[in-house]
N, C-alpha and C positions, 0 to 999 in steps of 0.2 A: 286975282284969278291967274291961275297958271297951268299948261297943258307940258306937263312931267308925263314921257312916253316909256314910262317904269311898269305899266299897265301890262297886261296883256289885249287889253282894249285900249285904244286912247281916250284920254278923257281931259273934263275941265274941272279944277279944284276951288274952292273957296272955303277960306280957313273961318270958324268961329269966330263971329262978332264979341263974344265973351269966350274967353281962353278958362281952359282946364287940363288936367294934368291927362285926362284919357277923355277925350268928347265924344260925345254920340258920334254916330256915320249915319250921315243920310244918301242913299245910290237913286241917283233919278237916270230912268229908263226913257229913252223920247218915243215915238210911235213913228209906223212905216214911211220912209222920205224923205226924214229929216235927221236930225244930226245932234250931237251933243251939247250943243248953244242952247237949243229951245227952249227946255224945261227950265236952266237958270233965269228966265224972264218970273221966275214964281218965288224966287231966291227971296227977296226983300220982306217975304211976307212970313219966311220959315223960323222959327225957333232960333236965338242968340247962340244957342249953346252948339247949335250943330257943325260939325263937318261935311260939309257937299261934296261929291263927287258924282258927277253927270258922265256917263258913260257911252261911247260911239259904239252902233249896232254894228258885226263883223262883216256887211254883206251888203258894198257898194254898189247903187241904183246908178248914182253918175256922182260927179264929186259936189260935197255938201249934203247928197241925201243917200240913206242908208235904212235898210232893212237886218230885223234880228232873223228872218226869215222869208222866202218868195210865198204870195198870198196871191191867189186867184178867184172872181167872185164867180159863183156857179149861181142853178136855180136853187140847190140848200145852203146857200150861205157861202160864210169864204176858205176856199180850200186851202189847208195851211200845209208849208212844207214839212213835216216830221221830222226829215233829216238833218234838215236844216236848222230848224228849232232844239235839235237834239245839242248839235254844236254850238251853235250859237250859246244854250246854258252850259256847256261844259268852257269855255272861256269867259262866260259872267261871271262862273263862279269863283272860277282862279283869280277876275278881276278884283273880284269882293275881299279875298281873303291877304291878294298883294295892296289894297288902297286901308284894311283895317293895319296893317304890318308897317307900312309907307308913314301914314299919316298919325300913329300911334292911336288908333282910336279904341274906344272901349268894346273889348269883344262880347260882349251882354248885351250890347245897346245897339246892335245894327239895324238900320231899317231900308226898308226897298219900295220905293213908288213908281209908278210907270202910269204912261197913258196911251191909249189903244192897244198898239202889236208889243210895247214896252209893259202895256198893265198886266197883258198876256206872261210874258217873260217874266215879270214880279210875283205872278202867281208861281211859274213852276218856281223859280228859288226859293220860296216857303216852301213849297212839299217835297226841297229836295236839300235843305239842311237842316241842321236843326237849332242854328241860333242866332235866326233873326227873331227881333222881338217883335217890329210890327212891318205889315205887308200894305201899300195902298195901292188898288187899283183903279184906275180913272180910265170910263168908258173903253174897257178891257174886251177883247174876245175870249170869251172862255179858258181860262189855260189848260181842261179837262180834255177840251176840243182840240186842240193842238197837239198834243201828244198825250192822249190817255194809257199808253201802256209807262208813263213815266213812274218808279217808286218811290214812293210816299216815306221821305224820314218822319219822325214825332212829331205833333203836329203841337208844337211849341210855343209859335209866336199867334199874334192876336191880328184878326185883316179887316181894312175897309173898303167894301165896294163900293164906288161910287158913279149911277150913271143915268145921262140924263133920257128921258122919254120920248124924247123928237131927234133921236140921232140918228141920222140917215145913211151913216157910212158901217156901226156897227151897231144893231140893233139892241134895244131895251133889254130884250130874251137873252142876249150872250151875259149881260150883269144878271138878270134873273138867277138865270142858268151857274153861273159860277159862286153866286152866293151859294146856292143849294147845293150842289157837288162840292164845295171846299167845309160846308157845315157837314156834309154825312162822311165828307175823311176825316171829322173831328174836329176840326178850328174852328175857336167864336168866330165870327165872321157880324160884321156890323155894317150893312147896309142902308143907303141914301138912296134918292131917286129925284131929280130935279126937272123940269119942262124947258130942257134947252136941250140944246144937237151936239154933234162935236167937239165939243172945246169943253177949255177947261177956263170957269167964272170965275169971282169971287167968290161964291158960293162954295163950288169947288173946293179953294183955296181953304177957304175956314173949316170947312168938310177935313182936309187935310192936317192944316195946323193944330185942331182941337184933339185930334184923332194920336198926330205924335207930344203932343206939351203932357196930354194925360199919364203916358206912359213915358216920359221924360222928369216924373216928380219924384 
């Protein structure tokens, strides 16, 4: 593991358990508070063939926790900052494309996971390139709701929502809701639903793995 500040974001790398000439990229997005460490705790369980790079959200909470955006809970849900969210994809994205360039990975084969305000952020970078092949969100806020006046490149790659039904911090309805809004811009989109809260299970996990090895053959 290695944190190489060649990024426009900082991040943490882990090379391919099985070496190839161009490896898939896989980008994990962490959610609001926390930090680039967290989602590699899921590391062990991902595809041989891939290259990780976990990615720090632009927009320090205190040090170790970080936000891709300021989020406030109202009586309709959580008010996301636009502005914010606007920036914060416009340095993902340059992130994505200095870590395929960096790390020599295969430019066909990029994929983007996130969970909560990161599944958010994983949403809009599908509907704002056009060559990720696959998109996973984990117990996501809508990304339609965050900034819906964002435009939509071709709607390319293939996405899995995933989220569970007792989740207290972002409701059932934001996965509902972002299935349906990312299927009418066009994308298959392939939905789960499990009876657990915030986190990310095993269930999850295999949610996740089966969803990239499929389109890793």
């Amino acid at each position: 593991m290695s944190d190489i500040p060649d990024l426009a974001l900082r991040h943490e790398a882990l090379s391919p358990r099985i070496a190839t000439n161009q490896p898939p990229l896989l980008v994990l997005l962490h959610g609001y508070g926390s930090n680039e460490e967290d989602l590699l705790q899921i590391a062990p369980y991902l595809p041989d063939q891939l290259q990780v790079v976990s990615l720090r959200a632009p927009f320090m909470l205190m040090p170790g926790s970080n936000a891709w955006f300021a989020i406030e809970p109202s009586n309709n849900g959580l008010l996301c900052d636009v502005t914010q969210a606007q920036q914060a994809l416009v340095v993902l994205n340059e992130s994505i494309d200095e870590a395929i360039r960096i790390y020599g990975t295969d430019p066909q084969q990029t994929f983007v996971a996130g969970f909560s305000q990161g599944g958010a952020m994983a949403g809009l970078v599908a509907m704002s390139r056009t060559d990720v092949r696959g998109t996973v969100i984990m117990s996501g806020i809508n990304p339609l709701a965050v900034t819906p006046t964002l435009p939509t490149a071709p709607c390319n790659g293939d996405i899995l929502v995933v989220h569970g039904t007792l989740d207290e911090v972002v409701p059932v309805s934001d996965g509902q809701d972002s299935r349906d809004a990312l299927r009418e811009l066009g994308f298959a989109v392939q939905y789960v639903e499990y009876p657990i809260g915030h986190t990310i299970d095993l269930r999850v996990i295999g949610a996740l793995t089966g969803f990239l090895n499929q389109r890793l053959q």
